[in-house]
N, C-alpha and C positions, 0 to 999 in steps of 0.2 A: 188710726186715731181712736182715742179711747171716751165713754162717756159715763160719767160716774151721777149717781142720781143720790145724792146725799138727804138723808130726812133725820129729825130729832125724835129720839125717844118718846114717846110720849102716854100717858096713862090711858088704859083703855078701859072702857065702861062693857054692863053686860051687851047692849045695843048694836057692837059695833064689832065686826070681822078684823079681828087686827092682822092674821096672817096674809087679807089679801090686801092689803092697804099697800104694802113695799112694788107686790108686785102692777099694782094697779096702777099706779104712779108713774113707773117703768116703763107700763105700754103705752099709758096714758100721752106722757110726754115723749117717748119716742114715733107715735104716727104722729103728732103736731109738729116733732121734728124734721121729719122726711119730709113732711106738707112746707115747710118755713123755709128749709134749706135751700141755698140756689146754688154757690159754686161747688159745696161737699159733692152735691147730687153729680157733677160735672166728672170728679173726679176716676180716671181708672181701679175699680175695688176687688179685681177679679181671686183676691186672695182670702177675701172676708168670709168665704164658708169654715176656715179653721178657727177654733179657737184662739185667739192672741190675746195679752194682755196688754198694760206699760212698761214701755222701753223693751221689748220684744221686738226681736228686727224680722219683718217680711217678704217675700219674693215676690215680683213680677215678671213679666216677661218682655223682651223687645226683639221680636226676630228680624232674620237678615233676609236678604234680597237674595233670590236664586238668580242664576244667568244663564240666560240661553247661547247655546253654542252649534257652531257648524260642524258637520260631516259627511264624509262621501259614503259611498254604495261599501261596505264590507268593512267600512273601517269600525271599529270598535267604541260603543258609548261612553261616554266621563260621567261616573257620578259625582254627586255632590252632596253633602252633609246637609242637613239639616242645620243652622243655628242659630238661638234664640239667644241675644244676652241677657242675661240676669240683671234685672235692676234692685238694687234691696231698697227697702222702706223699713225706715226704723218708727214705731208709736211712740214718739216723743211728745205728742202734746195731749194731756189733759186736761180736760174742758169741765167745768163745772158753775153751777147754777144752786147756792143752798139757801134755804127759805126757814121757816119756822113756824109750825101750825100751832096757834095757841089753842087751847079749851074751847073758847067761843068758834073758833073756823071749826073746829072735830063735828059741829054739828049740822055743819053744811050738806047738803045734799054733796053727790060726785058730780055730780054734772058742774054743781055752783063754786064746785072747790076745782074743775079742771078750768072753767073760766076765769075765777082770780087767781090763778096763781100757775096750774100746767101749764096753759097757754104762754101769759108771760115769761115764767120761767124759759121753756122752750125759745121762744124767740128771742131770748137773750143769747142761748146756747148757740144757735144760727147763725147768728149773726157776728158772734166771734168766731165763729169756724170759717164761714165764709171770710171773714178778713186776713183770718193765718192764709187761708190758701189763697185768697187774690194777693196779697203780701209778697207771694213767691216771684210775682212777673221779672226780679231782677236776673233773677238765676235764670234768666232767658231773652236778655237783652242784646243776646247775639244774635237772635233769630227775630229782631224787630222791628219794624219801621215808623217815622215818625219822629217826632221831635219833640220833647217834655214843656208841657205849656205853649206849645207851636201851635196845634190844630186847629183851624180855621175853616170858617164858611168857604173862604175862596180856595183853600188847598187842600178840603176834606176827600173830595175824590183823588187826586194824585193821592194821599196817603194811606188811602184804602186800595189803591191799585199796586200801593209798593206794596202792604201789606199781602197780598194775593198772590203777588212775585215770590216772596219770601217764605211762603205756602207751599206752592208749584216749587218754586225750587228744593224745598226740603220732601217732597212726594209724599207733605201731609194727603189725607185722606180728604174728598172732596164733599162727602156728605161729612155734617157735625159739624162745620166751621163755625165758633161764636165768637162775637166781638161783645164783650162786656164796659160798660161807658158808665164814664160819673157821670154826674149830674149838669157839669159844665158841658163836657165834649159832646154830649147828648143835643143841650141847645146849639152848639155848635154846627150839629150834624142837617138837625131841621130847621135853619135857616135856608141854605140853596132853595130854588124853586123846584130842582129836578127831583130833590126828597121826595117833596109831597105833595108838589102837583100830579091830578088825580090822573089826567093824558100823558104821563111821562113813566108813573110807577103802575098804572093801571086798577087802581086801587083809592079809596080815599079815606082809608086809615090814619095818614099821614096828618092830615088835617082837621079828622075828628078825632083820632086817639091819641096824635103824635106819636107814631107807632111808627120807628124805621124800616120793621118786618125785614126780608131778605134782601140784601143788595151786594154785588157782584161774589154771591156763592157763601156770603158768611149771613146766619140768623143776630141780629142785635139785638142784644136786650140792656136797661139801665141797673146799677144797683148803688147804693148807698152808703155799701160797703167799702167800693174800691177808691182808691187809695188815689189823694190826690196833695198835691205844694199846697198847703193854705198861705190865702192872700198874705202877707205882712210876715213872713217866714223870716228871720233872720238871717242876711245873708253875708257873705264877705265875697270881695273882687280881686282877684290874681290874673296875669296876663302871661297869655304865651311867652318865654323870653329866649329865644332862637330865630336868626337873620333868616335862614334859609326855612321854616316852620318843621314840620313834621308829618310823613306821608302816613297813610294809612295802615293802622297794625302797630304803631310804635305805641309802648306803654312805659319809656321812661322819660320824664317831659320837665325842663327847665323853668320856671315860675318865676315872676319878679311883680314888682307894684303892689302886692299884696301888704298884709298886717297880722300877726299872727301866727297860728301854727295850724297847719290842715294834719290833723291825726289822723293814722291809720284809723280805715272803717267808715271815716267821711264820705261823703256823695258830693259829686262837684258836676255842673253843668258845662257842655265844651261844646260848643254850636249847636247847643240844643239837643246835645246826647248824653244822658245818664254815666259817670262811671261811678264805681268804688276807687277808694286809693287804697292800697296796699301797704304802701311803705312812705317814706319822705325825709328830706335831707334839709335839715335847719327848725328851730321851734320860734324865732325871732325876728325875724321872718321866715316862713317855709322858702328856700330857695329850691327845691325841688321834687316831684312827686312820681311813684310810679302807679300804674295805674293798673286791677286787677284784671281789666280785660283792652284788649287795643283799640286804637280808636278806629272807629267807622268810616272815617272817611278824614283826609291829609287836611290840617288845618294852617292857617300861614301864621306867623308872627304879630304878636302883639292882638290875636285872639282872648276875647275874655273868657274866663275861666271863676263861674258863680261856684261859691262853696256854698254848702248849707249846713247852718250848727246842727250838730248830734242831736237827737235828742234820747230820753233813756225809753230802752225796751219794755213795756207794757205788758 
Protein backbone atom coordinates (compact mmCIF):
# COMPACT_ATOMS: atom_id res chain seq x y z
CA UNK A 1 0.00 0.00 0.00
CA UNK A 2 1.16 3.26 -1.21
CA UNK A 3 1.05 6.94 0.39
CA UNK A 4 1.14 9.85 -1.61
CA UNK A 5 1.47 13.36 0.32
CA UNK A 6 0.23 15.78 -2.24
CA UNK A 7 0.95 19.72 -1.57
CA UNK A 8 0.21 22.96 -3.86
CA UNK A 9 2.86 24.95 -5.31
CA UNK A 10 3.15 27.67 -3.44
CA UNK A 11 5.22 31.19 -3.44
CA UNK A 12 7.89 31.35 -1.12
CA UNK A 13 9.24 34.34 0.63
CA UNK A 14 12.93 35.14 1.67
CA UNK A 15 11.87 33.72 5.47
CA UNK A 16 11.14 30.45 4.72
CA UNK A 17 13.13 27.03 3.82
CA UNK A 18 11.08 25.98 0.95
CA UNK A 19 13.28 22.80 0.18
CA UNK A 20 12.46 21.36 3.58
CA UNK A 21 8.87 22.06 3.59
CA UNK A 22 8.01 18.80 1.07
CA UNK A 23 10.04 16.83 3.21
CA UNK A 24 8.74 17.99 6.60
CA UNK A 25 5.34 17.28 5.87
CA UNK A 26 6.33 13.58 4.81
CA UNK A 27 7.70 12.77 8.15
CA UNK A 28 5.59 15.10 9.64
CA UNK A 29 2.50 13.10 8.72
CA UNK A 30 3.86 9.77 8.41
CA UNK A 31 4.78 9.36 12.55
CA UNK A 32 1.11 10.80 13.26
CA UNK A 33 0.41 8.02 10.78
CA UNK A 34 2.02 5.16 12.41
CA UNK A 35 0.53 6.75 15.86
CA UNK A 36 -3.33 6.82 14.22
CA UNK A 37 -3.16 3.56 12.52
CA UNK A 38 -4.78 0.41 14.10
CA UNK A 39 -5.60 -2.47 11.54
CA UNK A 40 -2.43 -1.23 8.66
CA UNK A 41 -0.27 -1.67 12.00
CA UNK A 42 -1.89 -5.27 12.27
CA UNK A 43 -0.94 -6.09 8.83
CA UNK A 44 2.03 -8.85 7.85
CA UNK A 45 4.80 -6.13 6.00
CA UNK A 46 7.78 -8.19 6.07
CA UNK A 47 8.48 -7.01 2.28
CA UNK A 48 8.49 -3.19 2.89
CA UNK A 49 12.32 -2.86 3.33
CA UNK A 50 12.21 -2.90 -0.82
CA UNK A 51 11.48 -0.29 -2.73
CA UNK A 52 7.89 -0.65 -4.36
CA UNK A 53 5.70 1.59 -5.92
CA UNK A 54 1.69 1.53 -7.41
CA UNK A 55 0.50 -1.36 -8.81
CA UNK A 56 3.78 -3.13 -8.21
CA UNK A 57 3.05 -6.68 -7.11
CA UNK A 58 4.98 -8.02 -3.88
CA UNK A 59 5.99 -11.35 -2.20
CA UNK A 60 5.34 -12.80 1.07
CA UNK A 61 5.87 -15.94 2.48
CA UNK A 62 3.46 -18.76 3.93
CA UNK A 63 5.57 -21.77 4.85
CA UNK A 64 4.55 -25.42 5.32
CA UNK A 65 4.47 -27.78 8.08
CA UNK A 66 7.38 -30.42 8.35
CA UNK A 67 6.37 -34.00 9.52
CA UNK A 68 7.93 -36.11 11.82
CA UNK A 69 8.43 -39.60 10.89
CA UNK A 70 9.55 -43.13 12.32
CA UNK A 71 12.50 -45.23 11.87
CA UNK A 72 14.42 -48.13 13.15
CA UNK A 73 18.30 -48.69 14.16
CA UNK A 74 20.12 -48.57 10.51
CA UNK A 75 17.44 -47.75 8.38
CA UNK A 76 18.10 -44.70 6.39
CA UNK A 77 16.68 -40.84 7.22
CA UNK A 78 13.95 -39.11 4.70
CA UNK A 79 14.52 -35.71 4.10
CA UNK A 80 12.43 -33.12 3.48
CA UNK A 81 12.16 -29.77 1.48
CA UNK A 82 11.85 -26.93 2.84
CA UNK A 83 8.56 -25.01 1.49
CA UNK A 84 7.35 -21.72 1.76
CA UNK A 85 4.24 -20.68 -0.51
CA UNK A 86 4.52 -17.61 -2.17
CA UNK A 87 1.66 -15.32 -1.41
CA UNK A 88 1.76 -12.16 -3.88
CA UNK A 89 0.53 -8.74 -2.76
CA UNK A 90 -0.25 -6.47 -5.50
CA UNK A 91 -0.24 -2.21 -4.25
CA UNK A 92 -3.30 -1.53 -5.47
CA UNK A 93 -4.69 1.11 -3.39
CA UNK A 94 -3.78 4.54 -3.18
CA UNK A 95 -4.53 6.64 -0.32
CA UNK A 96 -4.47 10.22 -0.43
CA UNK A 97 -5.33 13.28 1.77
CA UNK A 98 -4.81 16.94 -0.25
CA UNK A 99 -5.26 20.10 1.47
CA UNK A 100 -4.10 23.64 0.30
CA UNK A 101 -1.86 26.13 2.24
CA UNK A 102 -2.91 29.57 1.49
CA UNK A 103 -0.55 32.77 2.26
CA UNK A 104 -2.09 33.38 5.56
CA UNK A 105 -1.39 29.48 7.03
CA UNK A 106 2.56 29.82 5.21
CA UNK A 107 2.95 31.83 8.31
CA UNK A 108 2.13 29.54 10.80
CA UNK A 109 4.62 28.19 13.01
CA UNK A 110 5.34 24.12 12.22
CA UNK A 111 4.18 23.01 15.20
CA UNK A 112 0.64 25.15 14.48
CA UNK A 113 0.61 24.11 10.86
CA UNK A 114 1.23 20.10 11.88
CA UNK A 115 -1.82 20.67 14.48
CA UNK A 116 -4.35 22.10 11.74
CA UNK A 117 -3.83 20.31 9.20
CA UNK A 118 -0.91 17.12 9.48
CA UNK A 119 -2.77 15.75 12.26
CA UNK A 120 -6.05 15.84 10.64
CA UNK A 121 -4.85 15.14 7.39
CA UNK A 122 -3.19 11.88 8.82
CA UNK A 123 -6.22 10.64 10.50
CA UNK A 124 -8.06 10.90 7.58
CA UNK A 125 -5.43 8.77 5.92
CA UNK A 126 -5.89 5.98 8.93
CA UNK A 127 -8.78 5.68 8.96
CA UNK A 128 -9.51 4.93 5.31
CA UNK A 129 -6.79 2.38 5.41
CA UNK A 130 -7.95 0.78 8.30
CA UNK A 131 -11.49 0.35 6.48
CA UNK A 132 -9.93 -1.13 3.13
CA UNK A 133 -8.30 -3.65 5.42
CA UNK A 134 -11.08 -4.43 7.86
CA UNK A 135 -13.15 -4.45 4.56
CA UNK A 136 -11.30 -7.61 3.66
CA UNK A 137 -12.99 -10.00 6.60
CA UNK A 138 -15.26 -11.48 3.51
CA UNK A 139 -12.45 -13.11 1.72
CA UNK A 140 -12.29 -15.02 4.99
CA UNK A 141 -15.55 -16.06 5.90
CA UNK A 142 -14.76 -19.58 5.51
CA UNK A 143 -12.59 -19.50 8.47
CA UNK A 144 -15.50 -17.77 10.65
CA UNK A 145 -17.76 -18.07 13.39
CA UNK A 146 -20.77 -16.34 14.29
CA UNK A 147 -23.77 -15.19 12.81
CA UNK A 148 -24.20 -11.45 10.98
CA UNK A 149 -26.29 -9.31 13.25
CA UNK A 150 -26.68 -12.50 15.69
CA UNK A 151 -24.28 -11.73 18.62
CA UNK A 152 -25.76 -11.47 21.79
CA UNK A 153 -25.20 -11.01 25.54
CA UNK A 154 -26.66 -14.58 26.02
CA UNK A 155 -24.63 -16.34 23.14
CA UNK A 156 -21.39 -14.03 23.13
CA UNK A 157 -19.41 -16.82 24.93
CA UNK A 158 -20.50 -19.73 22.68
CA UNK A 159 -19.27 -17.49 19.68
CA UNK A 160 -16.17 -16.75 20.99
CA UNK A 161 -15.57 -20.32 21.81
CA UNK A 162 -16.54 -21.31 18.28
CA UNK A 163 -14.36 -18.65 17.12
CA UNK A 164 -11.27 -20.28 19.16
CA UNK A 165 -12.31 -23.77 17.57
CA UNK A 166 -11.72 -22.27 14.37
CA UNK A 167 -8.24 -20.79 15.47
CA UNK A 168 -6.95 -24.23 16.97
CA UNK A 169 -8.23 -25.75 14.15
CA UNK A 170 -6.43 -23.85 11.56
CA UNK A 171 -2.97 -24.13 13.95
CA UNK A 172 -3.20 -20.16 13.96
CA UNK A 173 -0.64 -19.08 16.28
CA UNK A 174 -1.78 -18.63 19.80
CA UNK A 175 -0.09 -15.45 20.85
CA UNK A 176 -1.40 -12.34 18.60
CA UNK A 177 -4.95 -13.29 18.56
CA UNK A 178 -7.33 -10.13 18.08
CA UNK A 179 -10.90 -9.73 17.97
CA UNK A 180 -11.68 -6.28 16.61
CA UNK A 181 -15.56 -5.15 17.54
CA UNK A 182 -17.88 -2.28 16.29
CA UNK A 183 -19.28 -0.39 18.41
CA UNK A 184 -22.63 -2.57 18.75
CA UNK A 185 -20.94 -6.16 19.35
CA UNK A 186 -18.75 -4.27 21.88
CA UNK A 187 -21.93 -3.34 24.15
CA UNK A 188 -23.02 -6.48 23.30
CA UNK A 189 -19.90 -8.10 24.76
CA UNK A 190 -19.98 -6.05 28.24
CA UNK A 191 -23.33 -6.74 29.01
CA UNK A 192 -22.86 -10.59 30.58
CA UNK A 193 -21.78 -10.25 34.26
CA UNK A 194 -18.89 -12.57 33.61
CA UNK A 195 -17.16 -9.64 31.39
CA UNK A 196 -16.68 -7.35 33.94
CA UNK A 197 -17.39 -8.43 37.14
CA UNK A 198 -14.18 -7.64 38.93
CA UNK A 199 -14.18 -11.73 40.84
CA UNK A 200 -14.63 -13.42 37.62
CA UNK A 201 -11.99 -11.50 35.23
CA UNK A 202 -9.81 -10.54 38.06
CA UNK A 203 -9.58 -7.16 37.20
CA UNK A 204 -11.87 -4.01 37.21
CA UNK A 205 -11.17 -2.53 33.93
CA UNK A 206 -14.34 -3.88 32.76
CA UNK A 207 -16.32 -1.50 34.77
CA UNK A 208 -14.24 1.37 35.02
CA UNK A 209 -12.92 1.42 31.43
CA UNK A 210 -15.22 -0.99 29.78
CA UNK A 211 -12.11 -2.62 28.70
CA UNK A 212 -12.88 -6.41 27.40
CA UNK A 213 -8.82 -6.77 27.81
CA UNK A 214 -8.07 -10.80 27.11
CA UNK A 215 -10.48 -13.24 27.08
CA UNK A 216 -10.32 -16.95 26.01
CA UNK A 217 -6.65 -16.20 24.38
CA UNK A 218 -7.75 -13.47 21.87
CA UNK A 219 -6.74 -9.38 22.95
CA UNK A 220 -10.19 -7.08 22.09
CA UNK A 221 -10.03 -4.15 21.05
CA UNK A 222 -13.16 -1.49 19.56
CA UNK A 223 -12.73 0.37 16.29
CA UNK A 224 -15.04 2.67 14.41
CA UNK A 225 -13.87 1.70 11.34
CA UNK A 226 -15.32 -1.86 11.11
CA UNK A 227 -17.77 -2.57 9.04
CA UNK A 228 -21.22 -2.96 10.05
CA UNK A 229 -25.48 -3.50 8.34
CA UNK A 230 -26.69 -0.05 9.11
CA UNK A 231 -30.14 -0.06 10.93
CA UNK A 232 -32.82 0.42 7.97
CA UNK A 233 -30.62 -1.14 5.19
CA UNK A 234 -32.70 -1.99 2.37
CA UNK A 235 -33.42 -5.29 2.24
CA UNK A 236 -35.53 -7.98 -0.05
CA UNK A 237 -36.79 -11.56 1.15
CA UNK A 238 -36.32 -14.88 -1.13
CA UNK A 239 -36.92 -18.25 0.52
CA UNK A 240 -35.44 -21.57 0.23
CA UNK A 241 -37.36 -23.42 -2.52
CA UNK A 242 -36.36 -27.24 -2.22
CA UNK A 243 -38.59 -30.05 -0.27
CA UNK A 244 -35.73 -31.85 0.78
CA UNK A 245 -33.41 -28.26 1.62
CA UNK A 246 -29.74 -28.31 1.22
CA UNK A 247 -26.95 -30.04 3.16
CA UNK A 248 -23.79 -28.35 3.95
CA UNK A 249 -21.31 -27.19 0.98
CA UNK A 250 -24.06 -26.84 -1.58
CA UNK A 251 -23.63 -23.61 -3.54
CA UNK A 252 -26.21 -23.90 -6.09
CA UNK A 253 -29.60 -23.06 -4.37
CA UNK A 254 -33.35 -22.76 -5.71
CA UNK A 255 -35.14 -19.36 -4.64
CA UNK A 256 -38.82 -18.47 -4.82
CA UNK A 257 -41.10 -15.72 -2.84
CA UNK A 258 -38.79 -13.19 -3.73
CA UNK A 259 -39.35 -9.86 -6.16
CA UNK A 260 -36.81 -8.89 -8.18
CA UNK A 261 -33.47 -9.70 -9.45
CA UNK A 262 -30.46 -10.66 -6.97
CA UNK A 263 -27.24 -9.76 -9.35
CA UNK A 264 -24.24 -11.13 -9.40
CA UNK A 265 -21.93 -9.65 -6.43
CA UNK A 266 -25.01 -9.34 -4.04
CA UNK A 267 -24.70 -10.41 -0.29
CA UNK A 268 -27.53 -12.26 0.79
CA UNK A 269 -28.12 -13.38 4.51
CA UNK A 270 -28.93 -17.50 5.02
CA UNK A 271 -29.31 -18.28 8.65
CA UNK A 272 -27.35 -15.79 9.64
CA UNK A 273 -24.43 -16.57 7.33
CA UNK A 274 -22.96 -14.10 4.93
CA UNK A 275 -22.63 -15.21 1.20
CA UNK A 276 -21.70 -13.56 -2.22
CA UNK A 277 -23.85 -14.66 -5.18
CA UNK A 278 -21.93 -15.53 -8.16
CA UNK A 279 -24.10 -16.20 -10.60
CA UNK A 280 -28.36 -16.39 -10.88
CA UNK A 281 -31.09 -17.79 -12.96
CA UNK A 282 -34.13 -15.33 -13.73
CA UNK A 283 -34.18 -11.22 -13.36
CA UNK A 284 -38.05 -11.22 -12.76
CA UNK A 285 -37.92 -12.90 -10.35
CA UNK A 286 -34.53 -14.47 -9.50
CA UNK A 287 -35.61 -18.16 -9.38
CA UNK A 288 -32.28 -19.18 -8.63
CA UNK A 289 -28.68 -18.45 -7.22
CA UNK A 290 -25.25 -19.77 -6.92
CA UNK A 291 -23.36 -18.94 -4.34
CA UNK A 292 -19.46 -18.08 -4.28
CA UNK A 293 -18.72 -20.10 -1.36
CA UNK A 294 -20.92 -23.11 0.29
CA UNK A 295 -23.02 -22.88 2.76
CA UNK A 296 -21.82 -23.64 6.49
CA UNK A 297 -24.10 -25.52 7.55
CA UNK A 298 -27.51 -27.67 5.66
CA UNK A 299 -30.41 -25.54 5.76
CA UNK A 300 -34.11 -26.96 5.32
CA UNK A 301 -36.87 -25.57 3.03
CA UNK A 302 -38.59 -22.56 2.98
CA UNK A 303 -35.49 -20.74 4.94
CA UNK A 304 -35.28 -17.08 4.58
CA UNK A 305 -32.89 -15.70 2.45
CA UNK A 306 -32.30 -11.60 3.31
CA UNK A 307 -30.81 -9.88 0.13
CA UNK A 308 -29.17 -6.61 0.60
CA UNK A 309 -29.15 -3.76 -2.19
CA UNK A 310 -25.69 -3.06 -3.65
CA UNK A 311 -24.62 -0.30 -3.02
CA UNK A 312 -21.64 1.43 -5.18
CA UNK A 313 -17.85 1.15 -4.14
CA UNK A 314 -16.52 4.22 -2.52
Amino acid sequence: MNFAFILKNATFFDNQIDPMIPEWWAQETLAILYEEMFMGNMVNRDYEQYFNKFGDIVNTRRPRELEALRKAKGDPVTTQDIIADNVQVKLDQWVHTSIIIDDLDEVMSMKKLSDEYARPAAKALARYVDRIVLGQYPRFLNNSAGYLNGITSNNAKDVLLDLRKVMNDNKAYEAGRNVVLSNATETDLLRPEWFVSADKRGDTAGLRDALIGHKFGFDFMRSNNMATVATGNTIRTFQVNNSSGYSKGATALTVDTGTGEITPGTWVEIAGVPYQVSARTGTAPTTAITLASGLKAAVADNVAITVYTPGAVN
